[in-house]
N, C-alpha and C positions, 0 to 999 in steps of 0.2 A: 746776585742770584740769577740764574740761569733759565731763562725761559722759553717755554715752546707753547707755542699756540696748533691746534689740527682744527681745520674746517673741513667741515661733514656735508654733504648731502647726498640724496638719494640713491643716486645710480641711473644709469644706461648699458644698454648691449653693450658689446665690444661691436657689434656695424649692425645694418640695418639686415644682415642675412637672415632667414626664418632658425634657421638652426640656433642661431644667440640670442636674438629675441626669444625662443622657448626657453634657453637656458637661464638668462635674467629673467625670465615670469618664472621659472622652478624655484631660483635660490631668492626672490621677492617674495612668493605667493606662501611657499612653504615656510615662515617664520610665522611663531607662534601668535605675537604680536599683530600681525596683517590679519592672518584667519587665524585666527581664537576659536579653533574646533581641537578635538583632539587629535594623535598624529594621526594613527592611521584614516580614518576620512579625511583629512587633512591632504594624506598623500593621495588616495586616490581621486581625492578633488583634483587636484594640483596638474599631479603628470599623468592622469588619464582622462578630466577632461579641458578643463582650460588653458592648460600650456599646449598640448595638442590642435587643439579647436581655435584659440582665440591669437596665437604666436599669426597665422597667415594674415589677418588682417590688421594684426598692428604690425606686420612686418610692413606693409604696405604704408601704413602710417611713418613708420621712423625712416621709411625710402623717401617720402616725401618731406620728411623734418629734416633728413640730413643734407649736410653743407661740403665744401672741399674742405674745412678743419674739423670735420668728423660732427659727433652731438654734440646739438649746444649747451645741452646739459654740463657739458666735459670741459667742452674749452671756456664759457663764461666761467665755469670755475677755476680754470687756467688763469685765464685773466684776471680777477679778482685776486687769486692766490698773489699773483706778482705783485699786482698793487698794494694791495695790504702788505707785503713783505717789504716792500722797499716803503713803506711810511711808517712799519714799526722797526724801529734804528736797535732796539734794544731786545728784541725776542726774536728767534724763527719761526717761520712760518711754515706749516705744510698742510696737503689736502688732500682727501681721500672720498672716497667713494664708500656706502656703507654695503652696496652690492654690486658686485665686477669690480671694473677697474677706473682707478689703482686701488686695490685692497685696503679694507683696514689693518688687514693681520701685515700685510707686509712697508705699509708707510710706519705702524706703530713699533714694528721690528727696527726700523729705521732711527725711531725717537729713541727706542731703549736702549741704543750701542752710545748715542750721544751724553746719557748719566745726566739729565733737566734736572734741577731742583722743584721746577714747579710747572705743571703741567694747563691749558685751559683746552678743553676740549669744546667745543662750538657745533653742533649742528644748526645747520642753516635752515630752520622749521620756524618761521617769528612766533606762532602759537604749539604749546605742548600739545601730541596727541601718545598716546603709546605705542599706536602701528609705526609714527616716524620719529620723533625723539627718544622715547621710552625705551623703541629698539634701537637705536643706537647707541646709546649710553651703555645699555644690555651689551648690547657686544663688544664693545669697548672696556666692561671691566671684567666679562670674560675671559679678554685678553692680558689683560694687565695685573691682572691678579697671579697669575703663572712667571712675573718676574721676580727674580729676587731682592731688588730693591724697586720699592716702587714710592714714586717720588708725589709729592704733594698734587692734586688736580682737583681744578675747578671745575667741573661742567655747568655750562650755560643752557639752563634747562627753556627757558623761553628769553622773548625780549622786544615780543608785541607791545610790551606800554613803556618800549627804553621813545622818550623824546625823539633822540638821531635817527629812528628808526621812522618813525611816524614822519618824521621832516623829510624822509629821503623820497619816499613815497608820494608825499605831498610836492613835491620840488620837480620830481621826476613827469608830475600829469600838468606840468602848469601851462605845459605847449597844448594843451586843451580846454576848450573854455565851454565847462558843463552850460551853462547857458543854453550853449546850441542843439542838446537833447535830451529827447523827449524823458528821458529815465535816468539815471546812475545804478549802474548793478555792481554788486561786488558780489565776486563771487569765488568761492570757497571748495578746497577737497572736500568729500562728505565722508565720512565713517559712518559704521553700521550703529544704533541707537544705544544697542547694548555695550559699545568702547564708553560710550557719555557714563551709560547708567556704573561704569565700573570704575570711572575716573574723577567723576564730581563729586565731592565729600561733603556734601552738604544733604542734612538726613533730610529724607522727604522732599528735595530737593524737583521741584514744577518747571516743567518745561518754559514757559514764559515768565517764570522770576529767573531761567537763566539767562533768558533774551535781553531784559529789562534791567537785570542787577548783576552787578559785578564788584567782588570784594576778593578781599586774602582767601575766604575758603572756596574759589572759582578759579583761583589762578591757573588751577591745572585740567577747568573741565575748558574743552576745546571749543564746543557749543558757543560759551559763555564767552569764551577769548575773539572768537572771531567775532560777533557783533561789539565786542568790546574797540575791536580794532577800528573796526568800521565808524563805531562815534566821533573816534577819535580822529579819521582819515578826514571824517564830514565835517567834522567842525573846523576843523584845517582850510577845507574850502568852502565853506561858506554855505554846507548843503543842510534844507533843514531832513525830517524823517520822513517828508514828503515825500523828496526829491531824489531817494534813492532803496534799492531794494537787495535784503541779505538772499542768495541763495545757495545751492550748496551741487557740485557736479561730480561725474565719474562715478556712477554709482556702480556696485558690481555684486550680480547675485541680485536673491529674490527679496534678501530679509530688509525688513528695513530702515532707511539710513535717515541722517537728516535731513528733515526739509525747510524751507519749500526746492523741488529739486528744479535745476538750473533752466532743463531742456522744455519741462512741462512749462515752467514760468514766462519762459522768451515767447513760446507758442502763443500763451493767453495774453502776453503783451501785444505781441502782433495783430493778433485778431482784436485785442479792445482799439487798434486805433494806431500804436506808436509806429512810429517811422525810426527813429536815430538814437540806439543806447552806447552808451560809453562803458565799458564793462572794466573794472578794475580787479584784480585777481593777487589780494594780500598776502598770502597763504605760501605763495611760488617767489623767491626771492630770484630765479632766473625761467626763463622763457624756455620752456619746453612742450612734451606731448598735449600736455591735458592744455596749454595756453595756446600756442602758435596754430594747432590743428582743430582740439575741440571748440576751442570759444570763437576761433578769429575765421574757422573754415567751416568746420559742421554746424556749429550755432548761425554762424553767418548765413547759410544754406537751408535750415531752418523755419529762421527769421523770415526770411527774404518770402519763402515757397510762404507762410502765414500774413501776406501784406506788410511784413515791416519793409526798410529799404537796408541800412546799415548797422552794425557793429563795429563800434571801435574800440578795440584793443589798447588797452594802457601795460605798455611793455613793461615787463619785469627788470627788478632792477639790476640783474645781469652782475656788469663790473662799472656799473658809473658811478663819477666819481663823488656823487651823494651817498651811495649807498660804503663807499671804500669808507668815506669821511665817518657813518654812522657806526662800520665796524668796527674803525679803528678806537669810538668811544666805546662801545658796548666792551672789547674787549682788555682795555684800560680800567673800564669799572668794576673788572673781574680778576684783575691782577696783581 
């Protein structure tokens, strides 16, 4: 049997110019999934005022994320790409972008002249949410459905509680010995309250029995996954519930998201007293905007300005070869 594996994640501009930075926040911002408004407010949100207003200042931002191999968004996924391809001997490998470049329409164009019997499709999100799994998947059998044969596919909806996953994680901070501060944060993209209230199937379903409990009818609220994930990182190293705290950043808009949020938390850390958190960030399987700039420079900055001294950044796991070893089971177990 013939098989093709596509690894997914998010997206980046095509450079750090203001003009593609508005363009990537047009074709990101205006999917249903992200804002869950109807279209038209939707559009006039979008390209009249936050692609217009908000593109200058994170152009600013991706000026300063970018490298001489372009985003790191792009090329860690370059590089993972290659490694998982050259360790799985028996399927090809490809990877795509769910907004810009390289496209999903035109890498999946790619897959369907090849005739797979069996397809796995992989977004790289270790916790389901619908803004970045849910649309992916979405657009993906948008596409695919417009073939005229369309061959067997698996999509790997999550894989926050796969082992390999939790060990790459674990393996990856060991060059750090929480020991030395004051806190452990992990910290998490945040979605708007109402994504949770539309995704947790569980009736009646309490904010802190999401916190608290996690079973088969949670698997897909994201809430639930992310402290899920975090039990699971702590007890790996050794941390009891004392010793570390869930919070949630990048908030956007007035409505609101989950908490506790990142930037308020770090603040009232500072000020109770702490000097030195270790921030780990589950959520981002590679180093980009929201990790490299917000947590390790604007929280840093922050912190520092409220009496703390440091933040340290526990890097994402990019293309190291924990995390290649974890893919290559996640997607074995799906094959």
């Amino acid at each position: 049997m013939r098989k093709a594996v596509l690894l997914i994640n998010l997206g980046t501009p095509n450079s750090p110019n203001r003009g593609d930075v508005a363009k990537y926040l047009r074709e990101f911002l205006m999917d249903r999934r992200v804002i869950d408004i109807p279209a038209l407010p939707r559009n006039l949100l979008v390209k009249g005022i936050i692609a217009p207003f908000r593109s200058g200042k994170s152009s600013k931002a991706y000026k300063e994320l970018w490298t001489d191999r372009g985003s790191p968004l792009l090329y860690h996924l370059q590089d993972l790409h290659q490694k998982v391809d050259e360790a799985l001997k028996d399927m090809d490998v490809y990877y795509a972008m769910r907004y810009q470049n390289p496209s999903l329409s035109d890498v999946l164009k790619e897959i369907e002249k090849k005739a797979y019997q069996k397809l796995i499709i992989l977004p790289l999100y270790p916790q389901y949410a619908s803004s970045t799994t849910g649309s992916t998947i979405e657009r993906v059998m948008e596409i695919v459905k417009k073939w005229e044969v369309v061959p067997s596919i698996n999509f790997v909806a999550h894989f926050y509680t796969h082992p390999s996953y939790i060990n790459a994680v674990v393996e990856s901070a060991k060059k750090y010995n929480t020991k030395e501060y004051d806190k452990v944060v992990f910290s998490y993209h945040g979605v708007p309250i109402r994504h949770i209230n539309k995704s947790c199937k569980v009736p009646g379903c309490k904010e802190s029995d999401c916190i608290s409990i996690h079973n088969q009818s949670r698997l897909y609220c994201y809430r639930s996954a992310c402290y899920e994930t975090t039990r699971r990182i702590a007890e790996k190293i050794g941390l009891t519930e004392a010793d570390y705290q869930v919070v949630f950043q990048s908030r956007l808009g007035r409505d609101p998201w989950l908490q506790p949020y990142a930037e308020e938390t770090i603040v009232n850390m500072a000020k109770s007293g702490l000097k030195k958190l270790l921030v780990f960030s589950p959520a981002f399987v590679s180093d980009c905007l929201e990790t490299t700039i917000e947590i390790a420079e604007e929280y840093q900055e922050v912190f520092e300005h409220n009496g703390g001294e440091k933040i340290q950044l526990v890097e994402s796991l990019n293309a190291n070869d924990f995390w290649v070893n974890a893919l290559v089971d996640i997607i074995k177990d799906h094959a």
